[in-house]
C-alpha positions in Angstrom: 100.6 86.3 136.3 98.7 89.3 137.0 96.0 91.0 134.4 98.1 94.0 134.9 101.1 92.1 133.9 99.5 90.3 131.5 98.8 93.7 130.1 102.5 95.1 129.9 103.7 92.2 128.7 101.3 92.5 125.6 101.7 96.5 125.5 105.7 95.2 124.6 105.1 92.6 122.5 102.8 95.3 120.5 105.1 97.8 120.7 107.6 95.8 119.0 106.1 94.0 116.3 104.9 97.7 115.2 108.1 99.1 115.6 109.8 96.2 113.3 107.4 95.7 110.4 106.4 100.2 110.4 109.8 102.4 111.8 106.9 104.7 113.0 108.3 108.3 113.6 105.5 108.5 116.2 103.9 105.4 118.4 101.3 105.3 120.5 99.4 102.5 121.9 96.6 103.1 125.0 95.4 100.2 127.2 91.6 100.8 127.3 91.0 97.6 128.9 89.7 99.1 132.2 86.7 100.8 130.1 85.9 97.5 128.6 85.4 95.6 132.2 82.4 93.0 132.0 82.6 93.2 128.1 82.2 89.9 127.1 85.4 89.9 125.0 87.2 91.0 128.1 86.1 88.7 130.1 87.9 85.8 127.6 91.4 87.9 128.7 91.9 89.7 125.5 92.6 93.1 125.8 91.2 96.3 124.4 93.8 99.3 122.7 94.2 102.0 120.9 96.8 102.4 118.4 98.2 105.6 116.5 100.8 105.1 114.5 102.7 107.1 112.2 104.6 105.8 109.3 105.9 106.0 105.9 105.0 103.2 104.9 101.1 104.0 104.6 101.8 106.6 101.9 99.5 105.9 99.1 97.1 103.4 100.7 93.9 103.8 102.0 92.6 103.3 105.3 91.5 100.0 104.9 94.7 98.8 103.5 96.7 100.2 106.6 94.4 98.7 109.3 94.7 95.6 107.6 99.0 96.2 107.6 98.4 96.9 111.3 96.1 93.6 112.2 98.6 91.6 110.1 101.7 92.5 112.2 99.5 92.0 114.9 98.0 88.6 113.8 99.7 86.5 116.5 98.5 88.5 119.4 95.0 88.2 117.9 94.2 85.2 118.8 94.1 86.1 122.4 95.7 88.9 124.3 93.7 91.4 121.9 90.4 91.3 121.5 89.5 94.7 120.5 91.8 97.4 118.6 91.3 101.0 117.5 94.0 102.2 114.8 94.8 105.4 113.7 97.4 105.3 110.6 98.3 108.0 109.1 101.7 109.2 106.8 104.2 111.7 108.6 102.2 114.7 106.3 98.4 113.4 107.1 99.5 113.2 110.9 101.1 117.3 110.9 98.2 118.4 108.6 96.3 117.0 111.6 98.1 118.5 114.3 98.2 121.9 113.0 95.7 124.3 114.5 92.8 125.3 112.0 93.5 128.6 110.0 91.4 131.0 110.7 89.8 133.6 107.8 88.9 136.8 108.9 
């Protein structure tokens, strides 16, 4: 199997276990793997991605909490396909305050 297969088959198996244990209204996970090459982790196969994810179910905790939601649905890929992960979790009203362009006082 390919790296680049390799690679879709763990963007899937991502996308799923995210999708089961969040219902995010909004998923987005980013293969930086190419900007990673001759990393030493990336050498061992595991991937590098970016995760941003938008869910109910991080209302009321705090970051720390919600990465460690995201590693934990995660957990089994881990151990090798991922080696390196950057989350972004926020509640449906964190991620519009956040998208909303900046008011302006005159």
């Amino acid at each position: 199997m390919s790296a680049a297969s390799d690679r879709a088959a763990t963007l899937a198996q991502m996308r799923s276990a995210l999708e089961r244990e969040f219902a995010p209204s909004a998923l987005e996970i980013i293969d930086d793997s190419a900007r990673h090459a001759g990393h030493a982790g990336a050498a061992g196969g595991g991937g590098h991605f970016r995760v941003t994810l938008v869910s109910d179910a991080f209302r009321g905790r705090p970051a720390l909490e919600r990465h460690r939601l995201v590693y934990a649905a995660l957990a089994p890929l881990m151990a090798g396909a991922v080696h390196a992960l950057n989350i972004i979790a926020r509640t449906p009203e964190e991620s519009s305050a956040a998208a909303a362009p900046p008011s302006r006082a005159h």
